[in-house]
C-alpha positions in Angstrom: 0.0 0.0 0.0 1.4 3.4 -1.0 1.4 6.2 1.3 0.8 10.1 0.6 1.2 12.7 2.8 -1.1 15.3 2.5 -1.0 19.2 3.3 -4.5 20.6 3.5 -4.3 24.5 4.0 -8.0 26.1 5.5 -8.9 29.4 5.7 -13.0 29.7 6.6 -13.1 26.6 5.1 -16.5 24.8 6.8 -18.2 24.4 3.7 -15.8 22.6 1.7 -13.2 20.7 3.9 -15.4 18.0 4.9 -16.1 17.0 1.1 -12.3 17.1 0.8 -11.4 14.9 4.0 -14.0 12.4 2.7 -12.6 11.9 -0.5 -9.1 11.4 0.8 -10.6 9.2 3.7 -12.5 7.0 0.9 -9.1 5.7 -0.7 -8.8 1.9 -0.4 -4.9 1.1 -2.1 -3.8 4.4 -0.5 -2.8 5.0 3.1 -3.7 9.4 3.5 -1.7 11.0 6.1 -3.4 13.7 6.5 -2.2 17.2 7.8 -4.7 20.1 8.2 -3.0 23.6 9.1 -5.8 25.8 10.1 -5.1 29.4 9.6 -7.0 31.2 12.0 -10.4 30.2 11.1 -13.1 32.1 13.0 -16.2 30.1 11.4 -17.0 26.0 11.9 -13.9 24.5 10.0 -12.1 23.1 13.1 -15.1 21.8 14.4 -16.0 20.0 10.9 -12.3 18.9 10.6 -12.8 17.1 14.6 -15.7 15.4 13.3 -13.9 13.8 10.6 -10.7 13.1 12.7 -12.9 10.7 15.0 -14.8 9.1 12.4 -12.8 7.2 9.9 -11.3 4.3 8.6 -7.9 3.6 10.9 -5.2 3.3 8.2 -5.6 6.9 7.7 -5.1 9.8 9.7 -5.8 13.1 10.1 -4.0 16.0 12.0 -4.3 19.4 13.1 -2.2 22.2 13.0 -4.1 25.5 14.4 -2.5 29.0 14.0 -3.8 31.6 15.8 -4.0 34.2 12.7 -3.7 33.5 8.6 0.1 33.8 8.3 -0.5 33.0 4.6 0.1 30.1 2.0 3.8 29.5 2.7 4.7 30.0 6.3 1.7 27.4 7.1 2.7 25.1 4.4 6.0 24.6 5.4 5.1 24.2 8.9 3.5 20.5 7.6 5.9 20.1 5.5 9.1 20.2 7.7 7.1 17.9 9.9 6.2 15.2 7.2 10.6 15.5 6.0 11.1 13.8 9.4 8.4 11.2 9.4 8.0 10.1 5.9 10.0 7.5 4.1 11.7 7.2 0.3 9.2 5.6 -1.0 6.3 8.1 0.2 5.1 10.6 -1.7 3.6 14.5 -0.8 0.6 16.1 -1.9 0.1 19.8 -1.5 -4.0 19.9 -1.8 -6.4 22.5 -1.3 -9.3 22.5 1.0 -11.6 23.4 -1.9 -10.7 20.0 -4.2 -12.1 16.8 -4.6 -10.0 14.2 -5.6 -10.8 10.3 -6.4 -7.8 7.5 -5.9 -7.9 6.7 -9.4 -6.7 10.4 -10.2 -3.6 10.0 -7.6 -2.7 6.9 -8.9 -2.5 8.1 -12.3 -0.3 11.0 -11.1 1.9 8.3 -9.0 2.0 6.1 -12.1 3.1 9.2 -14.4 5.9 11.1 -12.0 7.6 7.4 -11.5 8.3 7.0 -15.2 11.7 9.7 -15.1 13.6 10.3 -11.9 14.0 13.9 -13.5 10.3 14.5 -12.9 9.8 16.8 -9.6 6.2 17.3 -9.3 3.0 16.6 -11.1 -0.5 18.4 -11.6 -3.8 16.8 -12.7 -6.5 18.6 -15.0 -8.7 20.5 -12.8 -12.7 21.2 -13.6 -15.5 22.9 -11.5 -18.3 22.0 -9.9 -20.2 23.5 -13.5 -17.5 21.1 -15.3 -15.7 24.4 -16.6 -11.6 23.5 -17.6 -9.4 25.6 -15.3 -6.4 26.8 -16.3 -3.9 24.5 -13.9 -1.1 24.4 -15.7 0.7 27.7 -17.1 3.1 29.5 -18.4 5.6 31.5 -16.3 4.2 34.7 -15.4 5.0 37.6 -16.5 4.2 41.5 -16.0 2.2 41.7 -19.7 0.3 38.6 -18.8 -1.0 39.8 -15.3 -1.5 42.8 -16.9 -3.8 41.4 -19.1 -5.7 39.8 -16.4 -7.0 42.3 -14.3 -8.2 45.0 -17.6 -12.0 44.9 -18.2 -11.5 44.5 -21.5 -12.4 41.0 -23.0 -10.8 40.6 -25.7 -7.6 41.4 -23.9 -8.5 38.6 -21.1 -9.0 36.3 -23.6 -5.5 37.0 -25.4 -4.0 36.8 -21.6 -5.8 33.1 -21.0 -4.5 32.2 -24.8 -1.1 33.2 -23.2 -1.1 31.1 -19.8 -2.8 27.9 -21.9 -0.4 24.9 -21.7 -2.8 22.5 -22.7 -3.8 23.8 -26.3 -3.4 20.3 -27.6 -5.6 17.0 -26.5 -2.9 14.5 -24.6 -3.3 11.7 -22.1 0.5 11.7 -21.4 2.0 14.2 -18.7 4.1 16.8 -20.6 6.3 19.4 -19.2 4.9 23.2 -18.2 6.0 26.5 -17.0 4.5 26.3 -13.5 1.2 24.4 -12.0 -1.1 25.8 -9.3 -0.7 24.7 -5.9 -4.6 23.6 -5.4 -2.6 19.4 -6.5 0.9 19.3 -6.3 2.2 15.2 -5.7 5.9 15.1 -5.3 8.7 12.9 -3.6 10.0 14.0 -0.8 13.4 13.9 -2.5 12.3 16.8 -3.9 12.1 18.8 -0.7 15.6 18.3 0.2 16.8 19.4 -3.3 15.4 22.7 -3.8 13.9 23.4 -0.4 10.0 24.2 1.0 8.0 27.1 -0.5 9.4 30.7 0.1 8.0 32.5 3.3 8.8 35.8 1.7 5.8 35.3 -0.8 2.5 35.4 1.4 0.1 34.5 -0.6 1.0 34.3 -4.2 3.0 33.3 -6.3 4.6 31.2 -4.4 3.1 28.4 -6.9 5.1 29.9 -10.0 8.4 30.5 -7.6 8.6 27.1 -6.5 8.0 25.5 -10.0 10.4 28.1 -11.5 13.1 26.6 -8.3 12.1 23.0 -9.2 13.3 24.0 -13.5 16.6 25.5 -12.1 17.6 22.5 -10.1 16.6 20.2 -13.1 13.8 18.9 -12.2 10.6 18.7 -14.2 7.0 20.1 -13.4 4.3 18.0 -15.6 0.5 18.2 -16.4 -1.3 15.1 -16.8 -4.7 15.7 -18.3 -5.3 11.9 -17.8 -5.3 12.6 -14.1 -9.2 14.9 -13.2 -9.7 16.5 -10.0 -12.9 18.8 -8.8 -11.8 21.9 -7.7 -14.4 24.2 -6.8 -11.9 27.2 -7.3 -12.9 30.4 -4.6 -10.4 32.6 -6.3 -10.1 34.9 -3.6 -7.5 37.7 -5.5 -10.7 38.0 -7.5 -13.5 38.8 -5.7 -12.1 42.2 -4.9 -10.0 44.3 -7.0 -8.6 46.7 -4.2 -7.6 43.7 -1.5 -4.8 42.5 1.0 -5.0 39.4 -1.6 -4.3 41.8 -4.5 -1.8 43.7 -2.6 0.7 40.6 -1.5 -0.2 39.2 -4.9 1.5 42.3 -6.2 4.0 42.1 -3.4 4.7 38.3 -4.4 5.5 38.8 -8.6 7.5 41.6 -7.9 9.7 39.6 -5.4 9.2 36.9 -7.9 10.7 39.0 -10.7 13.9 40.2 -8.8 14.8 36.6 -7.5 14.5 34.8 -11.2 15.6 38.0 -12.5 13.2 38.2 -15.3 10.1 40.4 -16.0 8.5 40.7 -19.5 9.3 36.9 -21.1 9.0 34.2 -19.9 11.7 32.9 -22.1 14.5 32.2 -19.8 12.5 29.9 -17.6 11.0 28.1 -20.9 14.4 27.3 -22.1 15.2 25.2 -18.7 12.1 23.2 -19.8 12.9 19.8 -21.2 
């Protein structure tokens, strides 16, 4: 039986956690190890994540890690991680997951099956939908200041051009192939991986930190693949979205400039795409 260790981040997260835990808590060839770092919640999520922690099948578990305030997406994250480098074996695997996904055995399997094929593969994404069965735009290219640009006009036409600019899957494929950068919402990696180019970066609050990490994982030769083959529910809350003028927007902001600096790039995206391979 293979084990995963999972990293479950929750943030006001009552209404969707509990479909989560129950789809990790349903697998039957996998052994879920689960870690839930609560970030401050003030609504029912601890109280839905209890509920689930004394009612399940014994070869899983579940933990949680409460934090008095939302310190953000990395800090909180690495907190699980650094426990799970100590505890897990070789042979485990990690999966970064959000609270707001869905996932069915079958899809981690296929992920497991796909990342084991080239010791030069570093982590793996599946093809996300939502609950309306709309593709979401998972896997992308590395960001740059034209497309985020693009992304926050009101203009259409321009949006559209920015999504033709992110899409990494323009062609129909059951085989993983390589990308510029997946979002965090399913991330299944070794935890090799870990000790080669370290956890996320806790100078990034909320975002990128996805793109920054992927970026790390190309400059340390390691590959970042999409496998459409692999399909996850992700009922995506966007938050960065729901208000243009926002402490989600402002760290977001705060994140791709840091971003830029680091990498050392800022209108193409072309020196990260020729690391890809």
């Amino acid at each position: 039986m293979k084990t995963i260790h999972f990293v479950i981040l929750t943030w006001n997260s009552e209404k969707l956690i509990g479909r989560c835990l129950d789809s990790l808590l349903d697998f039957q060839q996998i052994r879920s190890i689960i870690y839930v770092v609560d970030n401050g919640s003030t609504d029912q999520t601890r109280k839905v994540i209890e509920e689930k922690k004394k009612n399940h099948d014994s070869i899983h578990s579940i933990s949680i890690i409460p934090l008095e305030k939302n310190v953000g997406t990395t800090k909180s994250r690495n907190i699980a991680l650094r426990g799970i480098l100590t505890a897990a074996k070789e042979e485990d695997y990690i999966c970064v997951l959000d609270s707001d996904t869905e996932v069915s055995e079958n899809a981690i399997m296929t992920l497991i099956q796909e990342l084991e094929k080239d010791p030069r593969n570093g982590i793996i994404g599946p093809q996300m939908f939502g609950a309306n069965g709309e593709l979401q735009l998972s896997a992308r290219d590395a960001p740059t200041i034209k497309e985020k640009f693009l992304n926050v006009v009101s203009d259409q036409n321009l949006q559209r051009q920015q999504q033709e600019m992110q899409k990494q899957n323009k062609k129909s494929k059951e085989t993983a192939y390589p990308v510029g950068y997946l979002l965090s919402a399913c991330w299944l990696m070794r935890p090799s991986l870990l000790e080669k180019i370290g956890l996320l970066d806790e100078r990034i609050f909320y975002a990128p930190e996805d793109a920054e990490f992927c970026i790390r994982a190309w400059k340390n030769g390691q590959r970042v693949l999409y496998c459409p083959a692999a399909k996850i529910l992700h009922h995506w809350q966007r938050l960065s979205k729901k208000k243009l003028i926002s402490k989600h927007n402002f760290e977001h902001l705060k994140g791709l400039a840091y971003l830029f600096i680091k990498h050392r790039y800022c209108f193409s995206a072309a020196k990260i795409k020729a690391l890809m391979f």
